[in-house]
Structures are given as C-alpha cells and as structure tokens.
N, C-alpha and C positions, 0 to 999 in steps of 0.2 A: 296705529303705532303702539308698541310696548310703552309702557310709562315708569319709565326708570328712576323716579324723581327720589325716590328714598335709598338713602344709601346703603340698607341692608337688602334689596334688592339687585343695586347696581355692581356691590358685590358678591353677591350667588350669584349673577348672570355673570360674571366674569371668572367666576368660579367653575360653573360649567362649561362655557365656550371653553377654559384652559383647558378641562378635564379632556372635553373634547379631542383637543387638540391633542394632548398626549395619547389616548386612546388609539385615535388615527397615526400617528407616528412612529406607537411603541415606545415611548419613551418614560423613562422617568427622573423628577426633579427632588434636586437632594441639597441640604445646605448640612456644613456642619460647626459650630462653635468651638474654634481651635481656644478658647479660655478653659471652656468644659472638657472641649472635645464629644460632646454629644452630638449625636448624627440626627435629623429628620429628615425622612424619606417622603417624597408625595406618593404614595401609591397610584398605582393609576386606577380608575373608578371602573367598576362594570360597565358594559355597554349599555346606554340608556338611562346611566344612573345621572339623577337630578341635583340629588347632593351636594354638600363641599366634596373637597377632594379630601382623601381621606389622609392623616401623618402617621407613619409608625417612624418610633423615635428606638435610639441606640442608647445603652450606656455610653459608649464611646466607638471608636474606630475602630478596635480590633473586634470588638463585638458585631460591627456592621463588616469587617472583612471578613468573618466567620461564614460566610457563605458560598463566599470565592472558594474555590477548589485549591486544595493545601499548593499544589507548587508553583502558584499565579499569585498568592500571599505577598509573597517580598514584593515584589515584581510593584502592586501594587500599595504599598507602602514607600517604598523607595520612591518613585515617582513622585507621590503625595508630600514625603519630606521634603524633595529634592525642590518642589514647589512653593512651600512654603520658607523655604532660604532664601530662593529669590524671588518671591514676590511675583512668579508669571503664571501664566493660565499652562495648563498640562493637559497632557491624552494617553492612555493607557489602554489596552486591554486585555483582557483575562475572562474566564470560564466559569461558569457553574453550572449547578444540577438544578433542573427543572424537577417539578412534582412528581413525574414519570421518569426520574432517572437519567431521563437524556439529558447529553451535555451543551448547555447553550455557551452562543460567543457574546460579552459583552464590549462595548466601551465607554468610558467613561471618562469624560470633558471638565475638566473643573477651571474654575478662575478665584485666587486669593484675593479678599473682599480688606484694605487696611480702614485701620481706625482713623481719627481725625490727626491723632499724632505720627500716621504714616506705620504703625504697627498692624502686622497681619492679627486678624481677630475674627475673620468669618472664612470658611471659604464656600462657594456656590458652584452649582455644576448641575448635569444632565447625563444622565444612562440610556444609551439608547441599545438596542436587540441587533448585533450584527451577524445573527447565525447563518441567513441566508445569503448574504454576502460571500462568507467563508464558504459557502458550498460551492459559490458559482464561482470562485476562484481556484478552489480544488477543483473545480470540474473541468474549468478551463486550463489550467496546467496540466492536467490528465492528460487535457484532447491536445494541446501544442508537445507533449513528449511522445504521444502515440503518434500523431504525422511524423515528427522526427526518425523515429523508429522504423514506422509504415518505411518513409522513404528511401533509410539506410536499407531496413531489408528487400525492397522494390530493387533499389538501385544493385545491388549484390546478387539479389536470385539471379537472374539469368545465366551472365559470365559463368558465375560459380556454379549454377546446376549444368551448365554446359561441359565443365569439366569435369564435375563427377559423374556424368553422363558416359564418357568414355573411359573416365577411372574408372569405373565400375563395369564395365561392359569388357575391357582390354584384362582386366586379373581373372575377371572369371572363367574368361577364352582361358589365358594362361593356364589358370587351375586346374580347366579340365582335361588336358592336352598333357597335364603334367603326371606321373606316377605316385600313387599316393604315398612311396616312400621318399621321393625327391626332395634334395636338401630346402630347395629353393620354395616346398611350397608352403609351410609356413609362412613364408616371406609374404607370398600373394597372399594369402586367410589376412593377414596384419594388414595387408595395405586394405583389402575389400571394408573390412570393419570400419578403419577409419576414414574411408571416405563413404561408409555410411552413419559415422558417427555426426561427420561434415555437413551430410544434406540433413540429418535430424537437427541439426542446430539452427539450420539454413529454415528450415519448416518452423523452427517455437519460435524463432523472429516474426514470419508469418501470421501463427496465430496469436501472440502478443500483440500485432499491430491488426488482428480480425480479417487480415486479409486469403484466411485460408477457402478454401475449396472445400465447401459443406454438404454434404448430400443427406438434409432433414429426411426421418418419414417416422412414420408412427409407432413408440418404444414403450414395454412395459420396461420401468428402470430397473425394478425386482430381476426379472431376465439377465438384461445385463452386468448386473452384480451376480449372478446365479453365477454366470458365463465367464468369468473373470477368475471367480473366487478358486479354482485350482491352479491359476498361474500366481498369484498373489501368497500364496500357502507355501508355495516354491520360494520367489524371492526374499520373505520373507524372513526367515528362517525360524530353525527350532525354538530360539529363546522370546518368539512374541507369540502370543495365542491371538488366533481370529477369530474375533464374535460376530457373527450376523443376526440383524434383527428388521425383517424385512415386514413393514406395514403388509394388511392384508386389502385387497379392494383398491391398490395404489391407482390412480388417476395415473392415462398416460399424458408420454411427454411428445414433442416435435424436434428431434435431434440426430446429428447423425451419429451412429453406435460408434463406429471406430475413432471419433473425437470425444465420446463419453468414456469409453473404455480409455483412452487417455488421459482423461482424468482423475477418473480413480484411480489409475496406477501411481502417476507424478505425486495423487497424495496418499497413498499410503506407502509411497519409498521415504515421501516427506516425513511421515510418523514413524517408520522404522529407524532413520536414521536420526529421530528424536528419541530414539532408545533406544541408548548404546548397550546397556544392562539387560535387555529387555522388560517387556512388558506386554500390556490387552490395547489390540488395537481393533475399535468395536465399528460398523458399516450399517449404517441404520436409515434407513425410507421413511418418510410420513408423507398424509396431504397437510397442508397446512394453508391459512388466509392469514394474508399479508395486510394490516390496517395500512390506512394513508399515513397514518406519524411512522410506523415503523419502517415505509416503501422511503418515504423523505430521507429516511438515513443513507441510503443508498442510490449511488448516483446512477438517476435512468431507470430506477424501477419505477412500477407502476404497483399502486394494489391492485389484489384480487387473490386467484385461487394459485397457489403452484407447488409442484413437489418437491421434497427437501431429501436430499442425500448428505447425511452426517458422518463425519469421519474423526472419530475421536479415539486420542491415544493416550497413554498414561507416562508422557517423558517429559522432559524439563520444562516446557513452559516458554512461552516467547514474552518478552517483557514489552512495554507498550510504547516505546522505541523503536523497535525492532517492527513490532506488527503494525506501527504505520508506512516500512517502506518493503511489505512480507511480499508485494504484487507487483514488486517496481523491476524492470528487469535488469538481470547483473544481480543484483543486492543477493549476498548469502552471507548466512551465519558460518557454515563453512569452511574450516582448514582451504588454502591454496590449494588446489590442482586438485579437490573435492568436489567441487560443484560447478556448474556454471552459472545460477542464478536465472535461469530463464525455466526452471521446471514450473514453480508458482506462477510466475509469470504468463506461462502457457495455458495455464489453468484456466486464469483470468480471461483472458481473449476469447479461449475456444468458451467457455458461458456467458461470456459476454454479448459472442456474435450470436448465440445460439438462445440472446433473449431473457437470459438471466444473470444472477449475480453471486459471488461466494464472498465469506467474509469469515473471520478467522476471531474467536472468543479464548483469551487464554492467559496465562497467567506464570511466570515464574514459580517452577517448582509444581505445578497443579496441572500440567498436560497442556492438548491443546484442542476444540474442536472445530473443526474447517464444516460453514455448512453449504452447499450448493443447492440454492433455487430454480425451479426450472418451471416455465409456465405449464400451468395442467392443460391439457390437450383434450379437445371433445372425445367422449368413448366412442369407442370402432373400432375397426380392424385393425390390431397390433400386427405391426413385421414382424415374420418369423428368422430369427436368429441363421444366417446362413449356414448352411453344415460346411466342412473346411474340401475345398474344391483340391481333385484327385489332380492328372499331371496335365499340365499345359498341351492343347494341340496345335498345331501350326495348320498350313495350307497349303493350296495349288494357287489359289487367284492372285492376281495381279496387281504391286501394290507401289501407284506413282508416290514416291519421297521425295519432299521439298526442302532444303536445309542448305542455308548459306555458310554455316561451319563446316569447312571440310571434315577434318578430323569427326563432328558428331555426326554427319552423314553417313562415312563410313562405317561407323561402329554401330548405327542402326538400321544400313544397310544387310551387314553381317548378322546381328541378331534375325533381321527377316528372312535371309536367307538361310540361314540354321532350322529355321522355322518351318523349312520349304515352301516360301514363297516367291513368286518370281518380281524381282524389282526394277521399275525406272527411276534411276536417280536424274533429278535436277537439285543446282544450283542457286537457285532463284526462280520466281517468277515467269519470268519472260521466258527460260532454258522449258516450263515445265510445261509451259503453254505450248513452246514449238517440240517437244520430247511427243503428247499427249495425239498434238494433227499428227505428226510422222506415226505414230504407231496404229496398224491397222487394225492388232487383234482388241481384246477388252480391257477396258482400267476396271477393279472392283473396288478401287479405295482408295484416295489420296490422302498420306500422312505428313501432313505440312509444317512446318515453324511454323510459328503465329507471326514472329514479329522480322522481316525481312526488307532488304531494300526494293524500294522501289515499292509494285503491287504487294495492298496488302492482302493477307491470306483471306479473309472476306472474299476481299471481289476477284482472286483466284479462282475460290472453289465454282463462284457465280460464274466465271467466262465457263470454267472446265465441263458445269452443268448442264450447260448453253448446247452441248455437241455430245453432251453424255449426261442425262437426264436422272438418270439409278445413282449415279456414283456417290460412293457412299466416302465420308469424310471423316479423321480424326486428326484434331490440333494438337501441336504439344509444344509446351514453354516451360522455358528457365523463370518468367514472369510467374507473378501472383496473378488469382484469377482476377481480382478488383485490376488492376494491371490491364488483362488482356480485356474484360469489360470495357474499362474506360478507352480501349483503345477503338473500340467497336469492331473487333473483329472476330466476333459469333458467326459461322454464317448457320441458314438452318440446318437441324438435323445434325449438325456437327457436334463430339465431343469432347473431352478435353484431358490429355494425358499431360500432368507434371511432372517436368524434369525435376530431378536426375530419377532416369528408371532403368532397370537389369531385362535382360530377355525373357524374362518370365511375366513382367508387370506388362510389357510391350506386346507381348504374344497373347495374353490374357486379352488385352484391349482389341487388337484387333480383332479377334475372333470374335468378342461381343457384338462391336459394330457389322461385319461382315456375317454373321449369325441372325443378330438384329432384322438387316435388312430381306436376310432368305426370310425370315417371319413374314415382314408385313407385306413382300410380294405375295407369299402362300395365301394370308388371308384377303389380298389384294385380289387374286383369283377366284378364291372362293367365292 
C-alpha cells in the first residue's frame, strides 16, 4: 500500500487523481473573487503530468471573457450578473477559438459561494468542452430535416411525375401537329417549359434529400469543367470574366458527370448572380489531403486524399448568418419570384450522395468561395466524355406496356407508337400476364410502372420470363430510386427510366435496352 501518512503527500496525490480526473472529462475548474474579481483557472495538466495542477489567474472577469468570442461576451456576462443578484448557481454557453483557429463550443456551470453574513463573495464553477455534442446535434437535425424532405419529395414524385408525364408528352404532340405560324403555339412552348421547369424542381427535391438516381464511373474533373466551360461563358454574360485554372496531374474522381456538371452550373449561376455589377468568377481544381481535425469539421467526412473544385467570385459576400442556412432548402437571399432556394441545396445532396462535402468561406463585401471535395479515385481508365448523340431511332419489335394510369399509358403508348413500335397495353398485372399467353407472335421488351396494384413489377417480369426467357425489361417511376429500391422491385437485368419523360428520353431508353440485348445474344453466339 501507498503510505499517505504525510500531508504534503496526501495532497499531490489528491492533486493528481483531480488532475486526472479533469484530463479524462475535459474539463476545467475556475473560482473567481467577486471582492477582487480576479479569476483562477485550474488548467488542466498534460497527460501523465504528476504535478499540482497548474492556476493561471486573471486581473479580473472581463479579462478572463477576453477569449470568448466577441458576440457570446454579453451573453456571458449577463448570466454571471444575473447570478450573482440571486445568489443561484447558472449555466451558459458560448464559443472560442482554439490554437488552430477552429471554433470550439463551451459551457460553463457556476455556483455563488456567500460569506458568513449571507453576502456573495466567491463564485465557483466548471468548463467543460461541448464541441462534440454541438456536432452531433447538428448532425442529427440535418438527418430529421433530410427524412422530412426525403419524404415530402418521395410522397410528391410519383402523382406529380405522372402528370408531367403526359403534360409533357400531350404539348409536344400538340406542337408538332401545329404550323409554326399558329397563334396557339406559343401557348404549347409556355406550357412545355413549365412543366419542365416542374419536374426540375420535383428532381432538386430529390437530390437535396440524395435520393436521386447516380450512375458513378470514372471522371477526370479537368474534362468536365473543360466540357461545361462554353455553356457557362453563355449564361454568364459579358460583364463577368471566367478564369480557369485547372491542376495538372488531377487524381480522378468516382461520380456521375451529368450530376457534376450540375453542380458547377447551380454554382456559378450562384456567383453571377452575386454580381449584379459584374465581376471575375475563377473555377479552380487541386488534389488536396484532408487531416482528421479538418475532416471533424465537416459532418461525414473522412480524412484522406480528395479532389477540390473551387468556385470563387468577386460579389458581395455572404455574412455568417446567412452561410449557416446557405444549404438549407428554400432559404434564399433572393428577391420573391427570384429563386427558389433549392439550387445550393441541390448542390449539397448531389456531393453529398456522391461521397463528398462543399462548404462555403466568405465574407460581406469580400466575395465568396464554394469549395467541393470529392474523393480521389484509384488511377485508370477515365470515361470518355460522350459526344452529343445524333436523332433518336425507333423500331419494329414489340413492346408489352404495363401502367395502371390510364391517361400515362396512353401518352406512352403514343410516343412508342411514333417511334414504330408495335404495342401491347396492359392495365395492370394480372391484364399483362393474360395480354402476354394470348399473344402468339414475340414480346421484345416489357416497359412496366414499377409500383402497381396488386403484382409487383418484380415478380411480373419473373412470371413473363418463366414462358419468355430473352425478354428484355425496362421500369419506369414517378418514385425515387431509394423508393423503388426499398420496395424491392429490381428484377434482373432490368433498368430504370424516371418519370416525367418526353419521346425522345423514352425512345432513347428503349433502344438501349433492346440494342443491349441484340449485343449479348451476338456475343452469346460467338
């Protein structure tokens, strides 16, 4: 046994077990002499330190608030008087800057210590570190606003892409049936726009809540800023210069381009329209290594290696107000009937799901710059940038349609048949199964809702396969694909067309699958 018999002993061992003790909790103890008003702090000791605990002492209060962060000052002054009027113990917290600049969350616990005559004369208290706390409560209101989101946009796709489905499919018959002098066809161009202005908004719901439809593969990001930069030159206008300054040797990335090119667009419409006067809005690449203190700032990152796309402009400046709700959706700076507040928003999502993180450094009056991380990808084979595909071809083969919406039946009916395709419509299920026995010549493809009564489009395509082995499949929903995932109705080989879609997007798809499959018979034979 230790032999504690001497009392300068039994104090450093009490001295360290405290230290200890503070060490393991974060914490630190503070008294201050409301007579003086001098402050001593216990500091807390290094790790392994045997020592007392160490005091650094204040002139007074405002000298030991001097490290709180200017506008958590009152906040915690106020508290502290308000404390020592009545005589109760208080709780507070407020902010500072660590060594490294980062901002930690404090709180701080006190209790007024009176004299024998019942006068406050000490007060006593504890600091403990609640940075981590704040994070995981930001994190967790992220994820309870994104399910809300997720749901509302879940619950809306379908209906809604069901009717843009044939708004969009019904104006452009219209249009093109119409004389290109006709009063009326205006009319149709207006209505076409806006119900694809409808399913765009319907889609950044989507990717706000990560529930969009990704198709990753391996990107030089250089490329796709290459590939961009003459549409961007356009929207832009005369009064902003674009600077490009593209890393050489960039590590690639794992994303799908037409959700990256979305990205960059939403934010450099963002930085033009942060300069109304114009100005330089500069598009810049590096690799960069992300430490663990700087991955901890950002909810979900990980360190390590990833590529940075910087977008930085020369307009007003977002004040730090603002850039804590810059990714929330809805929130815009924005005039009425300017914005809708989901372009940031979308931004977010779509790098989000895609494994990285943007974050926004800016300042009133000093610009702004948006950076997006994206994880570096093993070197290999980069995709080659598609060249822009010539005119849509239709077909001859035979294509059974499953759709329990009348109305979008028929308007996808009509696009296949424009397309010269020959079609069997069903109803449902059960209509497709007995359509499928009665017909003697060949099915080449069934193009089914996903989500219908009764059988689901799953074990459809499994009976339809059962008595037709080749038949080649493509889904299509009003749903998100997490949606038709969770519902488990993949079947194999099948894939996946999102409503709302025009004759063009539809005849695209089929051909692919139906193209698809002439392939791997060819090489099936070989």
């Amino acid at each position: 046994m230790t032999d504690s018999s001497h009392p300068t002993d039994a104090a450093r061992q009490c001295d360290e077990r405290l230290g200890l003790a503070l060490e393991l909790v974060g914490m630190v103890v503070w008294e201050r002499d409301l007579r003086t008003d001098r402050v001593q702090v216990a500091a807390r000791p290094s790790a392994g330190a045997a020592a007392s605990i160490p005091m650094v002492e204040f002139e007074d209060f405002t000298a030991f608030l001097a490290a709180v962060l200017p506008a958590d000052r009152e906040k915690v002054a106020q508290a502290s008087a308000e404390a020592v009027r009545r005589g109760e113990e208080f709780t507070v917290e407020y902010r500072i800057l660590d060594a490294e600049g980062a901002t930690r969350f404090q709180r701080l616990h006190g209790r007024v210590i009176p004299d024998a005559a019942g006068t406050p004369c000490r007060m006593i208290g504890v600091t403990l570190d609640v940075t981590e706390r704040h994070q995981l409560d930001t994190q967790l209101r992220h994820a309870q606003k994104l399910e809300v989101v997720g749901r509302l946009a879940g619950g809306i796709a379908h209906d809604f892409n069901n009717l843009l489905t044939v708004i969009g499919a019904a104006t452009q018959f219209a249009r093109e049936t119409l004389p290109s002098d006709a009063p009326a066809r205006q009319e149709i161009v207006d209505i076409e726009a806006a119900a694809k202005r409808a399913g765009a908004l319907t889609q950044q719901l989507l990717a706000y809540s990560r529930q969009q439809v990704l198709r990753p593969e391996r990107l030089d990001l250089n490329r796709v800023v290459a590939n961009v930069e003459r549409m961007l030159r356009r929207v832009l206008g005369e009064d902003v210069a674009l600077v490009i300054a593209l890393a050489p040797d960039l590590a690639p990335v794992d994303a799908d381009v037409g959700q990256l090119e979305q990205v960059l667009m939403n934010l450099a419409l963002n930085a033009r329209d942060a300069m109304p006067n114009g100005g330089t809005l500069t598009l810049s690449t590096e690799n960069v290594t992300l430490h663990a203190r700087a991955a901890a700032a950002h909810e979900g990152v990980a360190a390590g290696a990833y590529v940075a796309l910087r977008v930085r402009d020369t307009g007003v400046g977002i004040d730090a107000p603002a850039q804590a709700l810059i990714f929330e959706p809805f929130f815009t700076t924005k005039a009425p009937g300017e914005g809708t507040g989901l372009g940031l928003a979308t931004v977010d999502g779509i790098v989000r799901q895609s494994g990285g993180v943007v974050y926004v450094e800016s300042a009133p009056g000093a610009g702004s710059t948006f950076t997006v991380l994206l994880p570096q990808a093993a070197r290999g084979d980069v995709a080659e940038q598609p060249a822009p595909t010539g005119t849509i071809t239709g077909g001859r083969e035979t294509v059974l349609l499953v759709e329990d919406e009348a109305p979008v039946r028929a308007a996808v009916r009509r696009m296949l048949e424009r397309g010269g395709y020959r079609v069997l419509a069903a109803r449902d299920a059960q209509d497709a199964l007995a359509t499928a026995e009665q017909h003697a010549g060949a099915i080449d493809l069934v193009l089914t809702d996903v989500v219908m009564p009764g059988v689901s489009a799953g074990s459809l395509i499994e009976r339809l396969r059962s008595a037709r082995p080749r038949l080649r499949a493509l889904l299509m929903s009003g749903y998100s694909a997490h949606a038709v995932a969770a519902r488990g109705t993949f079947a194999e080989g099948a894939a996946l067309l999102a409503k709302p879609f025009g004759p063009e997007t539809l005849l695209r798809h089929v051909r692919d699958v139906l193209d698809d499959a002439s392939r791997t018979s060819s090489s099936g034979r070989r």
